[in-house]
C-alpha positions in Angstrom: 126.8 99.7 144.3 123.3 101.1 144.1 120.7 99.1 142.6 116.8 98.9 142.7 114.1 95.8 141.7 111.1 96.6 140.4 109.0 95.3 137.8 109.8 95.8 134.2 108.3 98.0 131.4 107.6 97.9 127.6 110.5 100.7 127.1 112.9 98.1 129.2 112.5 95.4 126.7 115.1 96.3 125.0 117.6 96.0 127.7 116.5 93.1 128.6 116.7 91.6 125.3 120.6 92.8 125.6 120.7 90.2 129.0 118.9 87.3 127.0 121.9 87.4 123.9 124.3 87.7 126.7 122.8 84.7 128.5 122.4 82.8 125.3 126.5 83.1 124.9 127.3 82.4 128.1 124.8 79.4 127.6 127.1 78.5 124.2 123.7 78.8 122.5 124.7 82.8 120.8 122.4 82.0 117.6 119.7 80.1 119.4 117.9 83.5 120.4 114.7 84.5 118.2 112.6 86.5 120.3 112.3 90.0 119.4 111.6 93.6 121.4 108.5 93.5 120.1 107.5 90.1 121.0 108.6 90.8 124.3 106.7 94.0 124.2 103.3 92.1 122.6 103.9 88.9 124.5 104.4 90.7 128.1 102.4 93.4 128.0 99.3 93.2 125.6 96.2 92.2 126.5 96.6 88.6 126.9 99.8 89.2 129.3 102.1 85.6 128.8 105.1 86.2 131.3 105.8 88.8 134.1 109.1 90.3 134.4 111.6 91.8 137.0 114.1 94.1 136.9 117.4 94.9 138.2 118.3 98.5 137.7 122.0 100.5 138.4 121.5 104.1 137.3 119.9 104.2 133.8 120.6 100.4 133.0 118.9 97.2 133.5 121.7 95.0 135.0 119.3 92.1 135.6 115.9 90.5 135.1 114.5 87.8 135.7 111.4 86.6 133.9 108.3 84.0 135.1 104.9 82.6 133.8 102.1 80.8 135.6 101.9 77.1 134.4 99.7 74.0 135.6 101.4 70.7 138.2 98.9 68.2 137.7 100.6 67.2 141.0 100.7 70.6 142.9 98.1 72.6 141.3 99.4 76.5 139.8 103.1 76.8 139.8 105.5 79.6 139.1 108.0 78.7 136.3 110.9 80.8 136.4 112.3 80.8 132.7 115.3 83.0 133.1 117.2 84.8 136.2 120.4 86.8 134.6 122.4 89.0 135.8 125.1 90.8 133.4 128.8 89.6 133.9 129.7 92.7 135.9 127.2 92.6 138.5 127.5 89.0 139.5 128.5 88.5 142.9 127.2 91.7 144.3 123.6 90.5 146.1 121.8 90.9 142.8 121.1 87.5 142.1 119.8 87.0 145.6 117.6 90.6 145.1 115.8 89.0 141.9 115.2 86.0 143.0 114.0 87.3 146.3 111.3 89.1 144.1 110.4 86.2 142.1 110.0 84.3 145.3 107.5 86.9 146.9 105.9 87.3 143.4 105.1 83.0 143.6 103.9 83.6 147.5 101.5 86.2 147.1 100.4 84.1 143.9 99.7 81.7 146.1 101.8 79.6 144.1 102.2 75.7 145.4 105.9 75.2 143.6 108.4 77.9 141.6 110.5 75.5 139.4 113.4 76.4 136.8 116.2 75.1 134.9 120.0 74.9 135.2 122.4 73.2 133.6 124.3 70.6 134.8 127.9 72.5 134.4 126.9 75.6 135.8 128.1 75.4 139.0 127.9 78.7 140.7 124.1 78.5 139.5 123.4 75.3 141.0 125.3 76.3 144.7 123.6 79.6 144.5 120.0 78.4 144.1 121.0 75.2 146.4 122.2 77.7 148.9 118.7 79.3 149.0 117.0 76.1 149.9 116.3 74.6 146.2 116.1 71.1 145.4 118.4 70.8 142.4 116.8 67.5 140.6 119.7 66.2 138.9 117.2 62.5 137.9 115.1 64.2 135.4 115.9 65.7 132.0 114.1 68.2 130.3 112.7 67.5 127.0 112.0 70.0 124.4 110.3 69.6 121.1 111.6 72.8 119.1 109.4 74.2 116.0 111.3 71.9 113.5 110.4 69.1 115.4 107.3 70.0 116.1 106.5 70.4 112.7 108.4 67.1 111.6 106.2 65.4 114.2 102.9 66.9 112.7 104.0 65.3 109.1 104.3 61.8 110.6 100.7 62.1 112.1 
């Protein structure tokens, strides 16, 4: 199959919002998405730029992405947060996984990155043996903690 990476634009937003729904169900989370084009649109390409985004195209159609941020280790320094890697249901298991994350990993080094770091979870298994068979410390001893905007704002009350 022919495919290409290259980084995304504002008119691919759209696509990729398609991937992030079809993650989200495959995730058994299909409500839980509330981002919008234009967010992604304002929020990735505006002035104040908040993530950077890959994407995997087959003819006119965007097949893949995979989206990352800068964040702050207070152990390492600038790290690479890689929030989501998707690839649509038909194309996995041809390379394009590999491809995208390949990009990302490039993306961290020339960054000058000191750790990329993600999430997967726990039942996900051809995840987990994919990114452990690229060399990735899966930690399976720490949990990841969210506080989502009803909590946050249930927490602000009880200040």
């Amino acid at each position: 199959m022919n495919y290409s990476i290259r980084e995304a634009k504002k008119e691919d937003m759209k696509q990729v919002l398609h991937l992030i729904h079809e993650l989200a169900l495959f995730e058994k989370e299909p409500n839980a998405v509330e981002v919008t084009v234009n967010d992604l649109i304002s929020d990735g390409f505006g002035t104040h730029k908040l993530f950077h985004c890959f994407v995997a195209e087959s003819g006119n159609e965007i097949v893949g992405t995979a989206l990352v941020y800068t964040r702050y280790s207070t152990w390492k320094g600038v790290v690479l947060h890689l929030e989501d890697l998707i690839v649509t249901k038909k194309m996995r298991g041809t390379g394009l996984g590999t491809l995208l994350l390949n990009e990302v990993v490039k993306y961290g080094y020339e960054l000058g990155v000191k750790r990329i770091c993600w999430e997967v979870l726990d039942w996900n298994d051809p995840a987990i043996n994919f990114y452990e068979s690229k060399g990735a410390d899966v930690k399976r001893d720490w949990d990841v903690v969210h506080l989502d905007e009803n909590g946050i704002q249930n927490f602000i009350k009880n200040i």
